[in-house]
N, C-alpha and C positions, 0 to 999 in steps of 0.2 A: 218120231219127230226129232229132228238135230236141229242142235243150239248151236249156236258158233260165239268164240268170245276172242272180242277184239283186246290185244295187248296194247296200251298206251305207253310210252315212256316220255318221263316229268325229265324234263332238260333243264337244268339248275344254270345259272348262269354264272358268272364268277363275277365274287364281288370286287371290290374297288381295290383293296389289300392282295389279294389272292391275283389279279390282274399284273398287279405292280410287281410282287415278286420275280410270275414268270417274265417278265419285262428285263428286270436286273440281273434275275440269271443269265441271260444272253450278253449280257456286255461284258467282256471280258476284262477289259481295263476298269470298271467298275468293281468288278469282283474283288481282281489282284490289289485294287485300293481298300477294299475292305480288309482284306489277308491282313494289309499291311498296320492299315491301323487299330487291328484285333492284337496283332503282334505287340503291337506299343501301347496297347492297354494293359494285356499279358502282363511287356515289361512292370509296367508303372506299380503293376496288383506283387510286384516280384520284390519288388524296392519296399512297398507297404510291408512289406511281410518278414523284411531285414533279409534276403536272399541274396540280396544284388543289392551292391553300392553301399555297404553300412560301414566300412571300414575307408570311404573317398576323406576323411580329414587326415587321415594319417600317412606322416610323409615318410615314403617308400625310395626318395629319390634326393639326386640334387637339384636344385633350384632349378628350373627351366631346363631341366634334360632334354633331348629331343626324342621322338617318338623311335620303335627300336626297326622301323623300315626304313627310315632317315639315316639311321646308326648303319644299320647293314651296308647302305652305299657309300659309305664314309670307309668301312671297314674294306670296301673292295675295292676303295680308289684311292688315292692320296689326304688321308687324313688333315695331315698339317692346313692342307688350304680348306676346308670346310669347318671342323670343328669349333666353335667358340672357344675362344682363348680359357674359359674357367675351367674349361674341358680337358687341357691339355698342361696347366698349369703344374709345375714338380716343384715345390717348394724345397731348398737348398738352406741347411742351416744357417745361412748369414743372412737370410732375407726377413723382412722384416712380419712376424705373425699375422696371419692373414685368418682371419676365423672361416672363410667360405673359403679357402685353399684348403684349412687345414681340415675343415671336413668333408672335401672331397679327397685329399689322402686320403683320411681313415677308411670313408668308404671301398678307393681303389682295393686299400690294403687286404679289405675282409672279401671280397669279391674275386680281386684279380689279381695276377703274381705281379712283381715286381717292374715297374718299366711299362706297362700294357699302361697307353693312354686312349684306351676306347672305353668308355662307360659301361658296365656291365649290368647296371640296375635298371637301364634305359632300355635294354635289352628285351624286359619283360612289362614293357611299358607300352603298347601300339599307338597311343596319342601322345605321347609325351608328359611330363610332368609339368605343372604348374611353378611360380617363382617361391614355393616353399615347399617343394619337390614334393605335391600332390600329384595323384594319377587322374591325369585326365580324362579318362576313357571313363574312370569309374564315380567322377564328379558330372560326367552325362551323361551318364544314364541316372546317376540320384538327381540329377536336376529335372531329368524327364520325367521325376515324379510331380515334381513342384511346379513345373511349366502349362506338363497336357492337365494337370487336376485344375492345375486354376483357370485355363483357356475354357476347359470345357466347361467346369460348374458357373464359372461366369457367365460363358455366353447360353449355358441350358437355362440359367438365372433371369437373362437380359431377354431371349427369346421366349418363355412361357411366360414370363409378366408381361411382355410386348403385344405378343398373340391374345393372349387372355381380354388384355384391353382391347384392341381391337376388335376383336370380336364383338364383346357385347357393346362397345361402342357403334360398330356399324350395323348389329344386327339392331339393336333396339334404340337409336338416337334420340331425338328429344332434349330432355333434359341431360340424359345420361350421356350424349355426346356430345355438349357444349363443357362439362365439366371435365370429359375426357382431354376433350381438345383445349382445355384453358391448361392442365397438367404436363401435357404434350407442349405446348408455348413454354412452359414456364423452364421446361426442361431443355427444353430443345434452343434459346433465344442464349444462355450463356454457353458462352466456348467449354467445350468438350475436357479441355485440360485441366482447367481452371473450374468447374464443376468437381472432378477428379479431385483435384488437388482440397478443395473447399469440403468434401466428404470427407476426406482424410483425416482434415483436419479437428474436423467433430470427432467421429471416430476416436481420434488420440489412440491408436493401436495399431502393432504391425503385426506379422504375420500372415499364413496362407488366407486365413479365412476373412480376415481385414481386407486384403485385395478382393476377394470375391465378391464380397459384402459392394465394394468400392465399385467394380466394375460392373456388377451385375444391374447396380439402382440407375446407374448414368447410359448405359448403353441400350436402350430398351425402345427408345423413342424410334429407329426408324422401322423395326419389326410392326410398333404400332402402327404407323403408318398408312404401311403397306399394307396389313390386316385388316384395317378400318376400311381401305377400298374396295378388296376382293370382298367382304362380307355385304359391304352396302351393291355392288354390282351380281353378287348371288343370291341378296335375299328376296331377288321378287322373280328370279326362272323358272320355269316352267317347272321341275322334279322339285325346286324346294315346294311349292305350289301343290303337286302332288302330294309329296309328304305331308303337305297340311292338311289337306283333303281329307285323308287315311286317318285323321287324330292324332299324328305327331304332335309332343311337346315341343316347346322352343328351345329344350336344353338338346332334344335330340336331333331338331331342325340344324342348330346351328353345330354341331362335334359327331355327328355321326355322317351327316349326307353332305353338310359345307365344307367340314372339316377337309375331308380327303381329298377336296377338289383345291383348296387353297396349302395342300401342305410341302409344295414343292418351295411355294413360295419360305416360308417355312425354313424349311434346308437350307437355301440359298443366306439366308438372313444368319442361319445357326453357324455355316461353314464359316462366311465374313466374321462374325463377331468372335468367332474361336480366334481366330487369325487375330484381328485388331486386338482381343486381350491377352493375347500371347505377350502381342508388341507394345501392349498398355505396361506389362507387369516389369519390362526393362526399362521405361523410366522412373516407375512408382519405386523398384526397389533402386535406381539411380540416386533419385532425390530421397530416399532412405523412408520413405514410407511402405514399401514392399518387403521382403523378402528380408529379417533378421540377418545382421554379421555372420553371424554360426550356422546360416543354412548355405546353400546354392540352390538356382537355377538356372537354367539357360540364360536368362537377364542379368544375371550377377555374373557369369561366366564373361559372356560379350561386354559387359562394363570393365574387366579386368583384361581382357583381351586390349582394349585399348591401348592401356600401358605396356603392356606386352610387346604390343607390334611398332612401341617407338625404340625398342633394343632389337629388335628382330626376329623377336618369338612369335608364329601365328599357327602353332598346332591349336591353343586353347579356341581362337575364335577357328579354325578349319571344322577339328570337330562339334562345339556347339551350332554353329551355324549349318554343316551338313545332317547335325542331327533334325533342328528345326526345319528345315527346307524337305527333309523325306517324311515328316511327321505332316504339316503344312499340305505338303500338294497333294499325298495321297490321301486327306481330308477331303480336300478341294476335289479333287475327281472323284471321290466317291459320294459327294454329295448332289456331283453335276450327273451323275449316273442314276441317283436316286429322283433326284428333279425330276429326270426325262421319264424314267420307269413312273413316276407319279401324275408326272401330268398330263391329263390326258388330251390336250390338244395336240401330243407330240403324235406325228404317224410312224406305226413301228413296221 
């Protein structure tokens, strides 16, 4: 007598995480955005650790030097007519002591031979120097520490209190969404600056973590929002249903099976609020509730850039500004790549 045995095979499906991934590996401008802003975290972890940028207060230069690719085509075409007069200046014993003459003689002297009116220190300089012959190059990258830590921990700040709320506001309303939503008015009914500014000022403190603190309590309200709907439009579908069915709790109802379905929205709300606190942190340290004298960021850099570009100097705002904008959009598309890989209305 023969048996015969049937082989079965258990087909696993992929979950919602494991879905998403192979989703975002296919997108290749999503990836290369990712590259980009692993890179500039790299940085930032580089700057924490005194690797990079510990020496940006110390001045290397003279006052508003120009960056040393600027200098090159000056050196290869007719100096006289490009270089800034402070540039070119040869103080003559009969003239009258000029302290920012006299010390960019000394410096000619220790640098360059006699007679050479091209800047040698600018030389080694690719953004130029600052109006107290700082390196600019090396004042953004240490600002890109002070800029992405506060964009991020803010907006991580403003988007998991925002979420949080909403959530159990829309999954369980009631009471607990009438209180939600009286908080959400209360927050949401004064202007955005003037909230900002009124934390501040309790506060009474600056530095990085004053800002965070600042932007993370006032920015939260549209994440709420948004969270409160997607939660109140999935808590009654058909798989949340299921789930309950099965003896799901409601801590697993709402962060295990809702969560992944509302987390694009999520992204969207995290990329915006990095961005707007980036741009929050350049006028808090404006009006001098940000960022201390003795530090930089990007925000203190572009505040200084102003007066800059009424003499003619705009390497300082070129490179802060080209820093923030490659920092900025390859946020921005890598969280529009992550959106699409998560959500799954998208057809791939």
């Amino acid at each position: 007598m023969s048996s015969s045995h049937s082989n079965s095979t258990t087909v696993v499906s992929e979950g919602a995480w494991a879905l998403a991934w192979r989703r975002f590996k296919s997108d290749r401008v999503g990836v290369w955005s990712g590259i980009t802003v692993i890179l500039s975290l790299a940085l930032v972890l580089t700057t924490l650790l005194g690797n990079l940028g510990a020496d940006w207060e110390k001045e290397v230069a003279i006052g508003h030097a120009p960056p040393s690719w600027a200098m090159a085509d000056l050196q290869a075409g007719d100096a006289n007519k490009s270089v800034p007069e402070i540039f070119l200046y040869e103080p003559t014993p009969t003239d009258v002591i000029d302290p920012i003459a006299a010390q960019w003689e000394q410096a000619q002297k220790a640098v360059k031979p006699a007679g050479d009116q091209v800047n040698a220190l600018a030389t080694h300089l690719p953004m130029g120097a600052d109006k107290w012959g700082r390196d600019v190059l090396a004042k953004t990258i240490k600002g890109a520490e002070t800029s992405i830590l506060v964009g991020l921990a803010a907006a991580l700040m403003a988007t998991v209190l925002g979420a949080a709320l909403g959530a159990v506001s829309g999954w369980y309303g009631g009471v607990v969404d009438d209180l939600s939503n009286w908080l959400y008015n209360v927050f949401h009914s004064i202007p955005s600056i003037l909230l900002i500014l009124a934390i501040a000022a309790v506060l009474n403190t600056k530095g990085t973590m004053a800002v965070v603190l600042i932007l993370g309590t006032t920015g939260w309200t549209g994440t709420y929002r948004l969270i409160r709907g997607e939660y109140l439009k999935h808590r009654n579908r058909d798989y949340v249903r299921a789930a309950d069915a099965i003896g799901a709790s409601n801590n697993r109802r709402m962060f295990v099976h809702i969560l992944p379905n509302v987390s694009h929205v999520i992204l969207v709300q995290f990329s915006l609020l990095t961005v707007s606190c980036i741009k929050a942190e350049v006028i808090l340290s404006f009006l001098g509730f940000g960022v201390p004298v003795d530090g930089v960021s990007w925000g203190t850099m572009l505040t200084e850039a102003q007066n800059d570009l009424l003499v003619g100097q705009w390497w300082q705002l070129l490179s802060a500004t080209a820093a923030m904008s490659i920092f900025v959009t390859a946020l921005s598309l890598l969280t529009d790549s992550l959106r699409d890989a998560l959500d799954p209305k998208v057809i791939h």
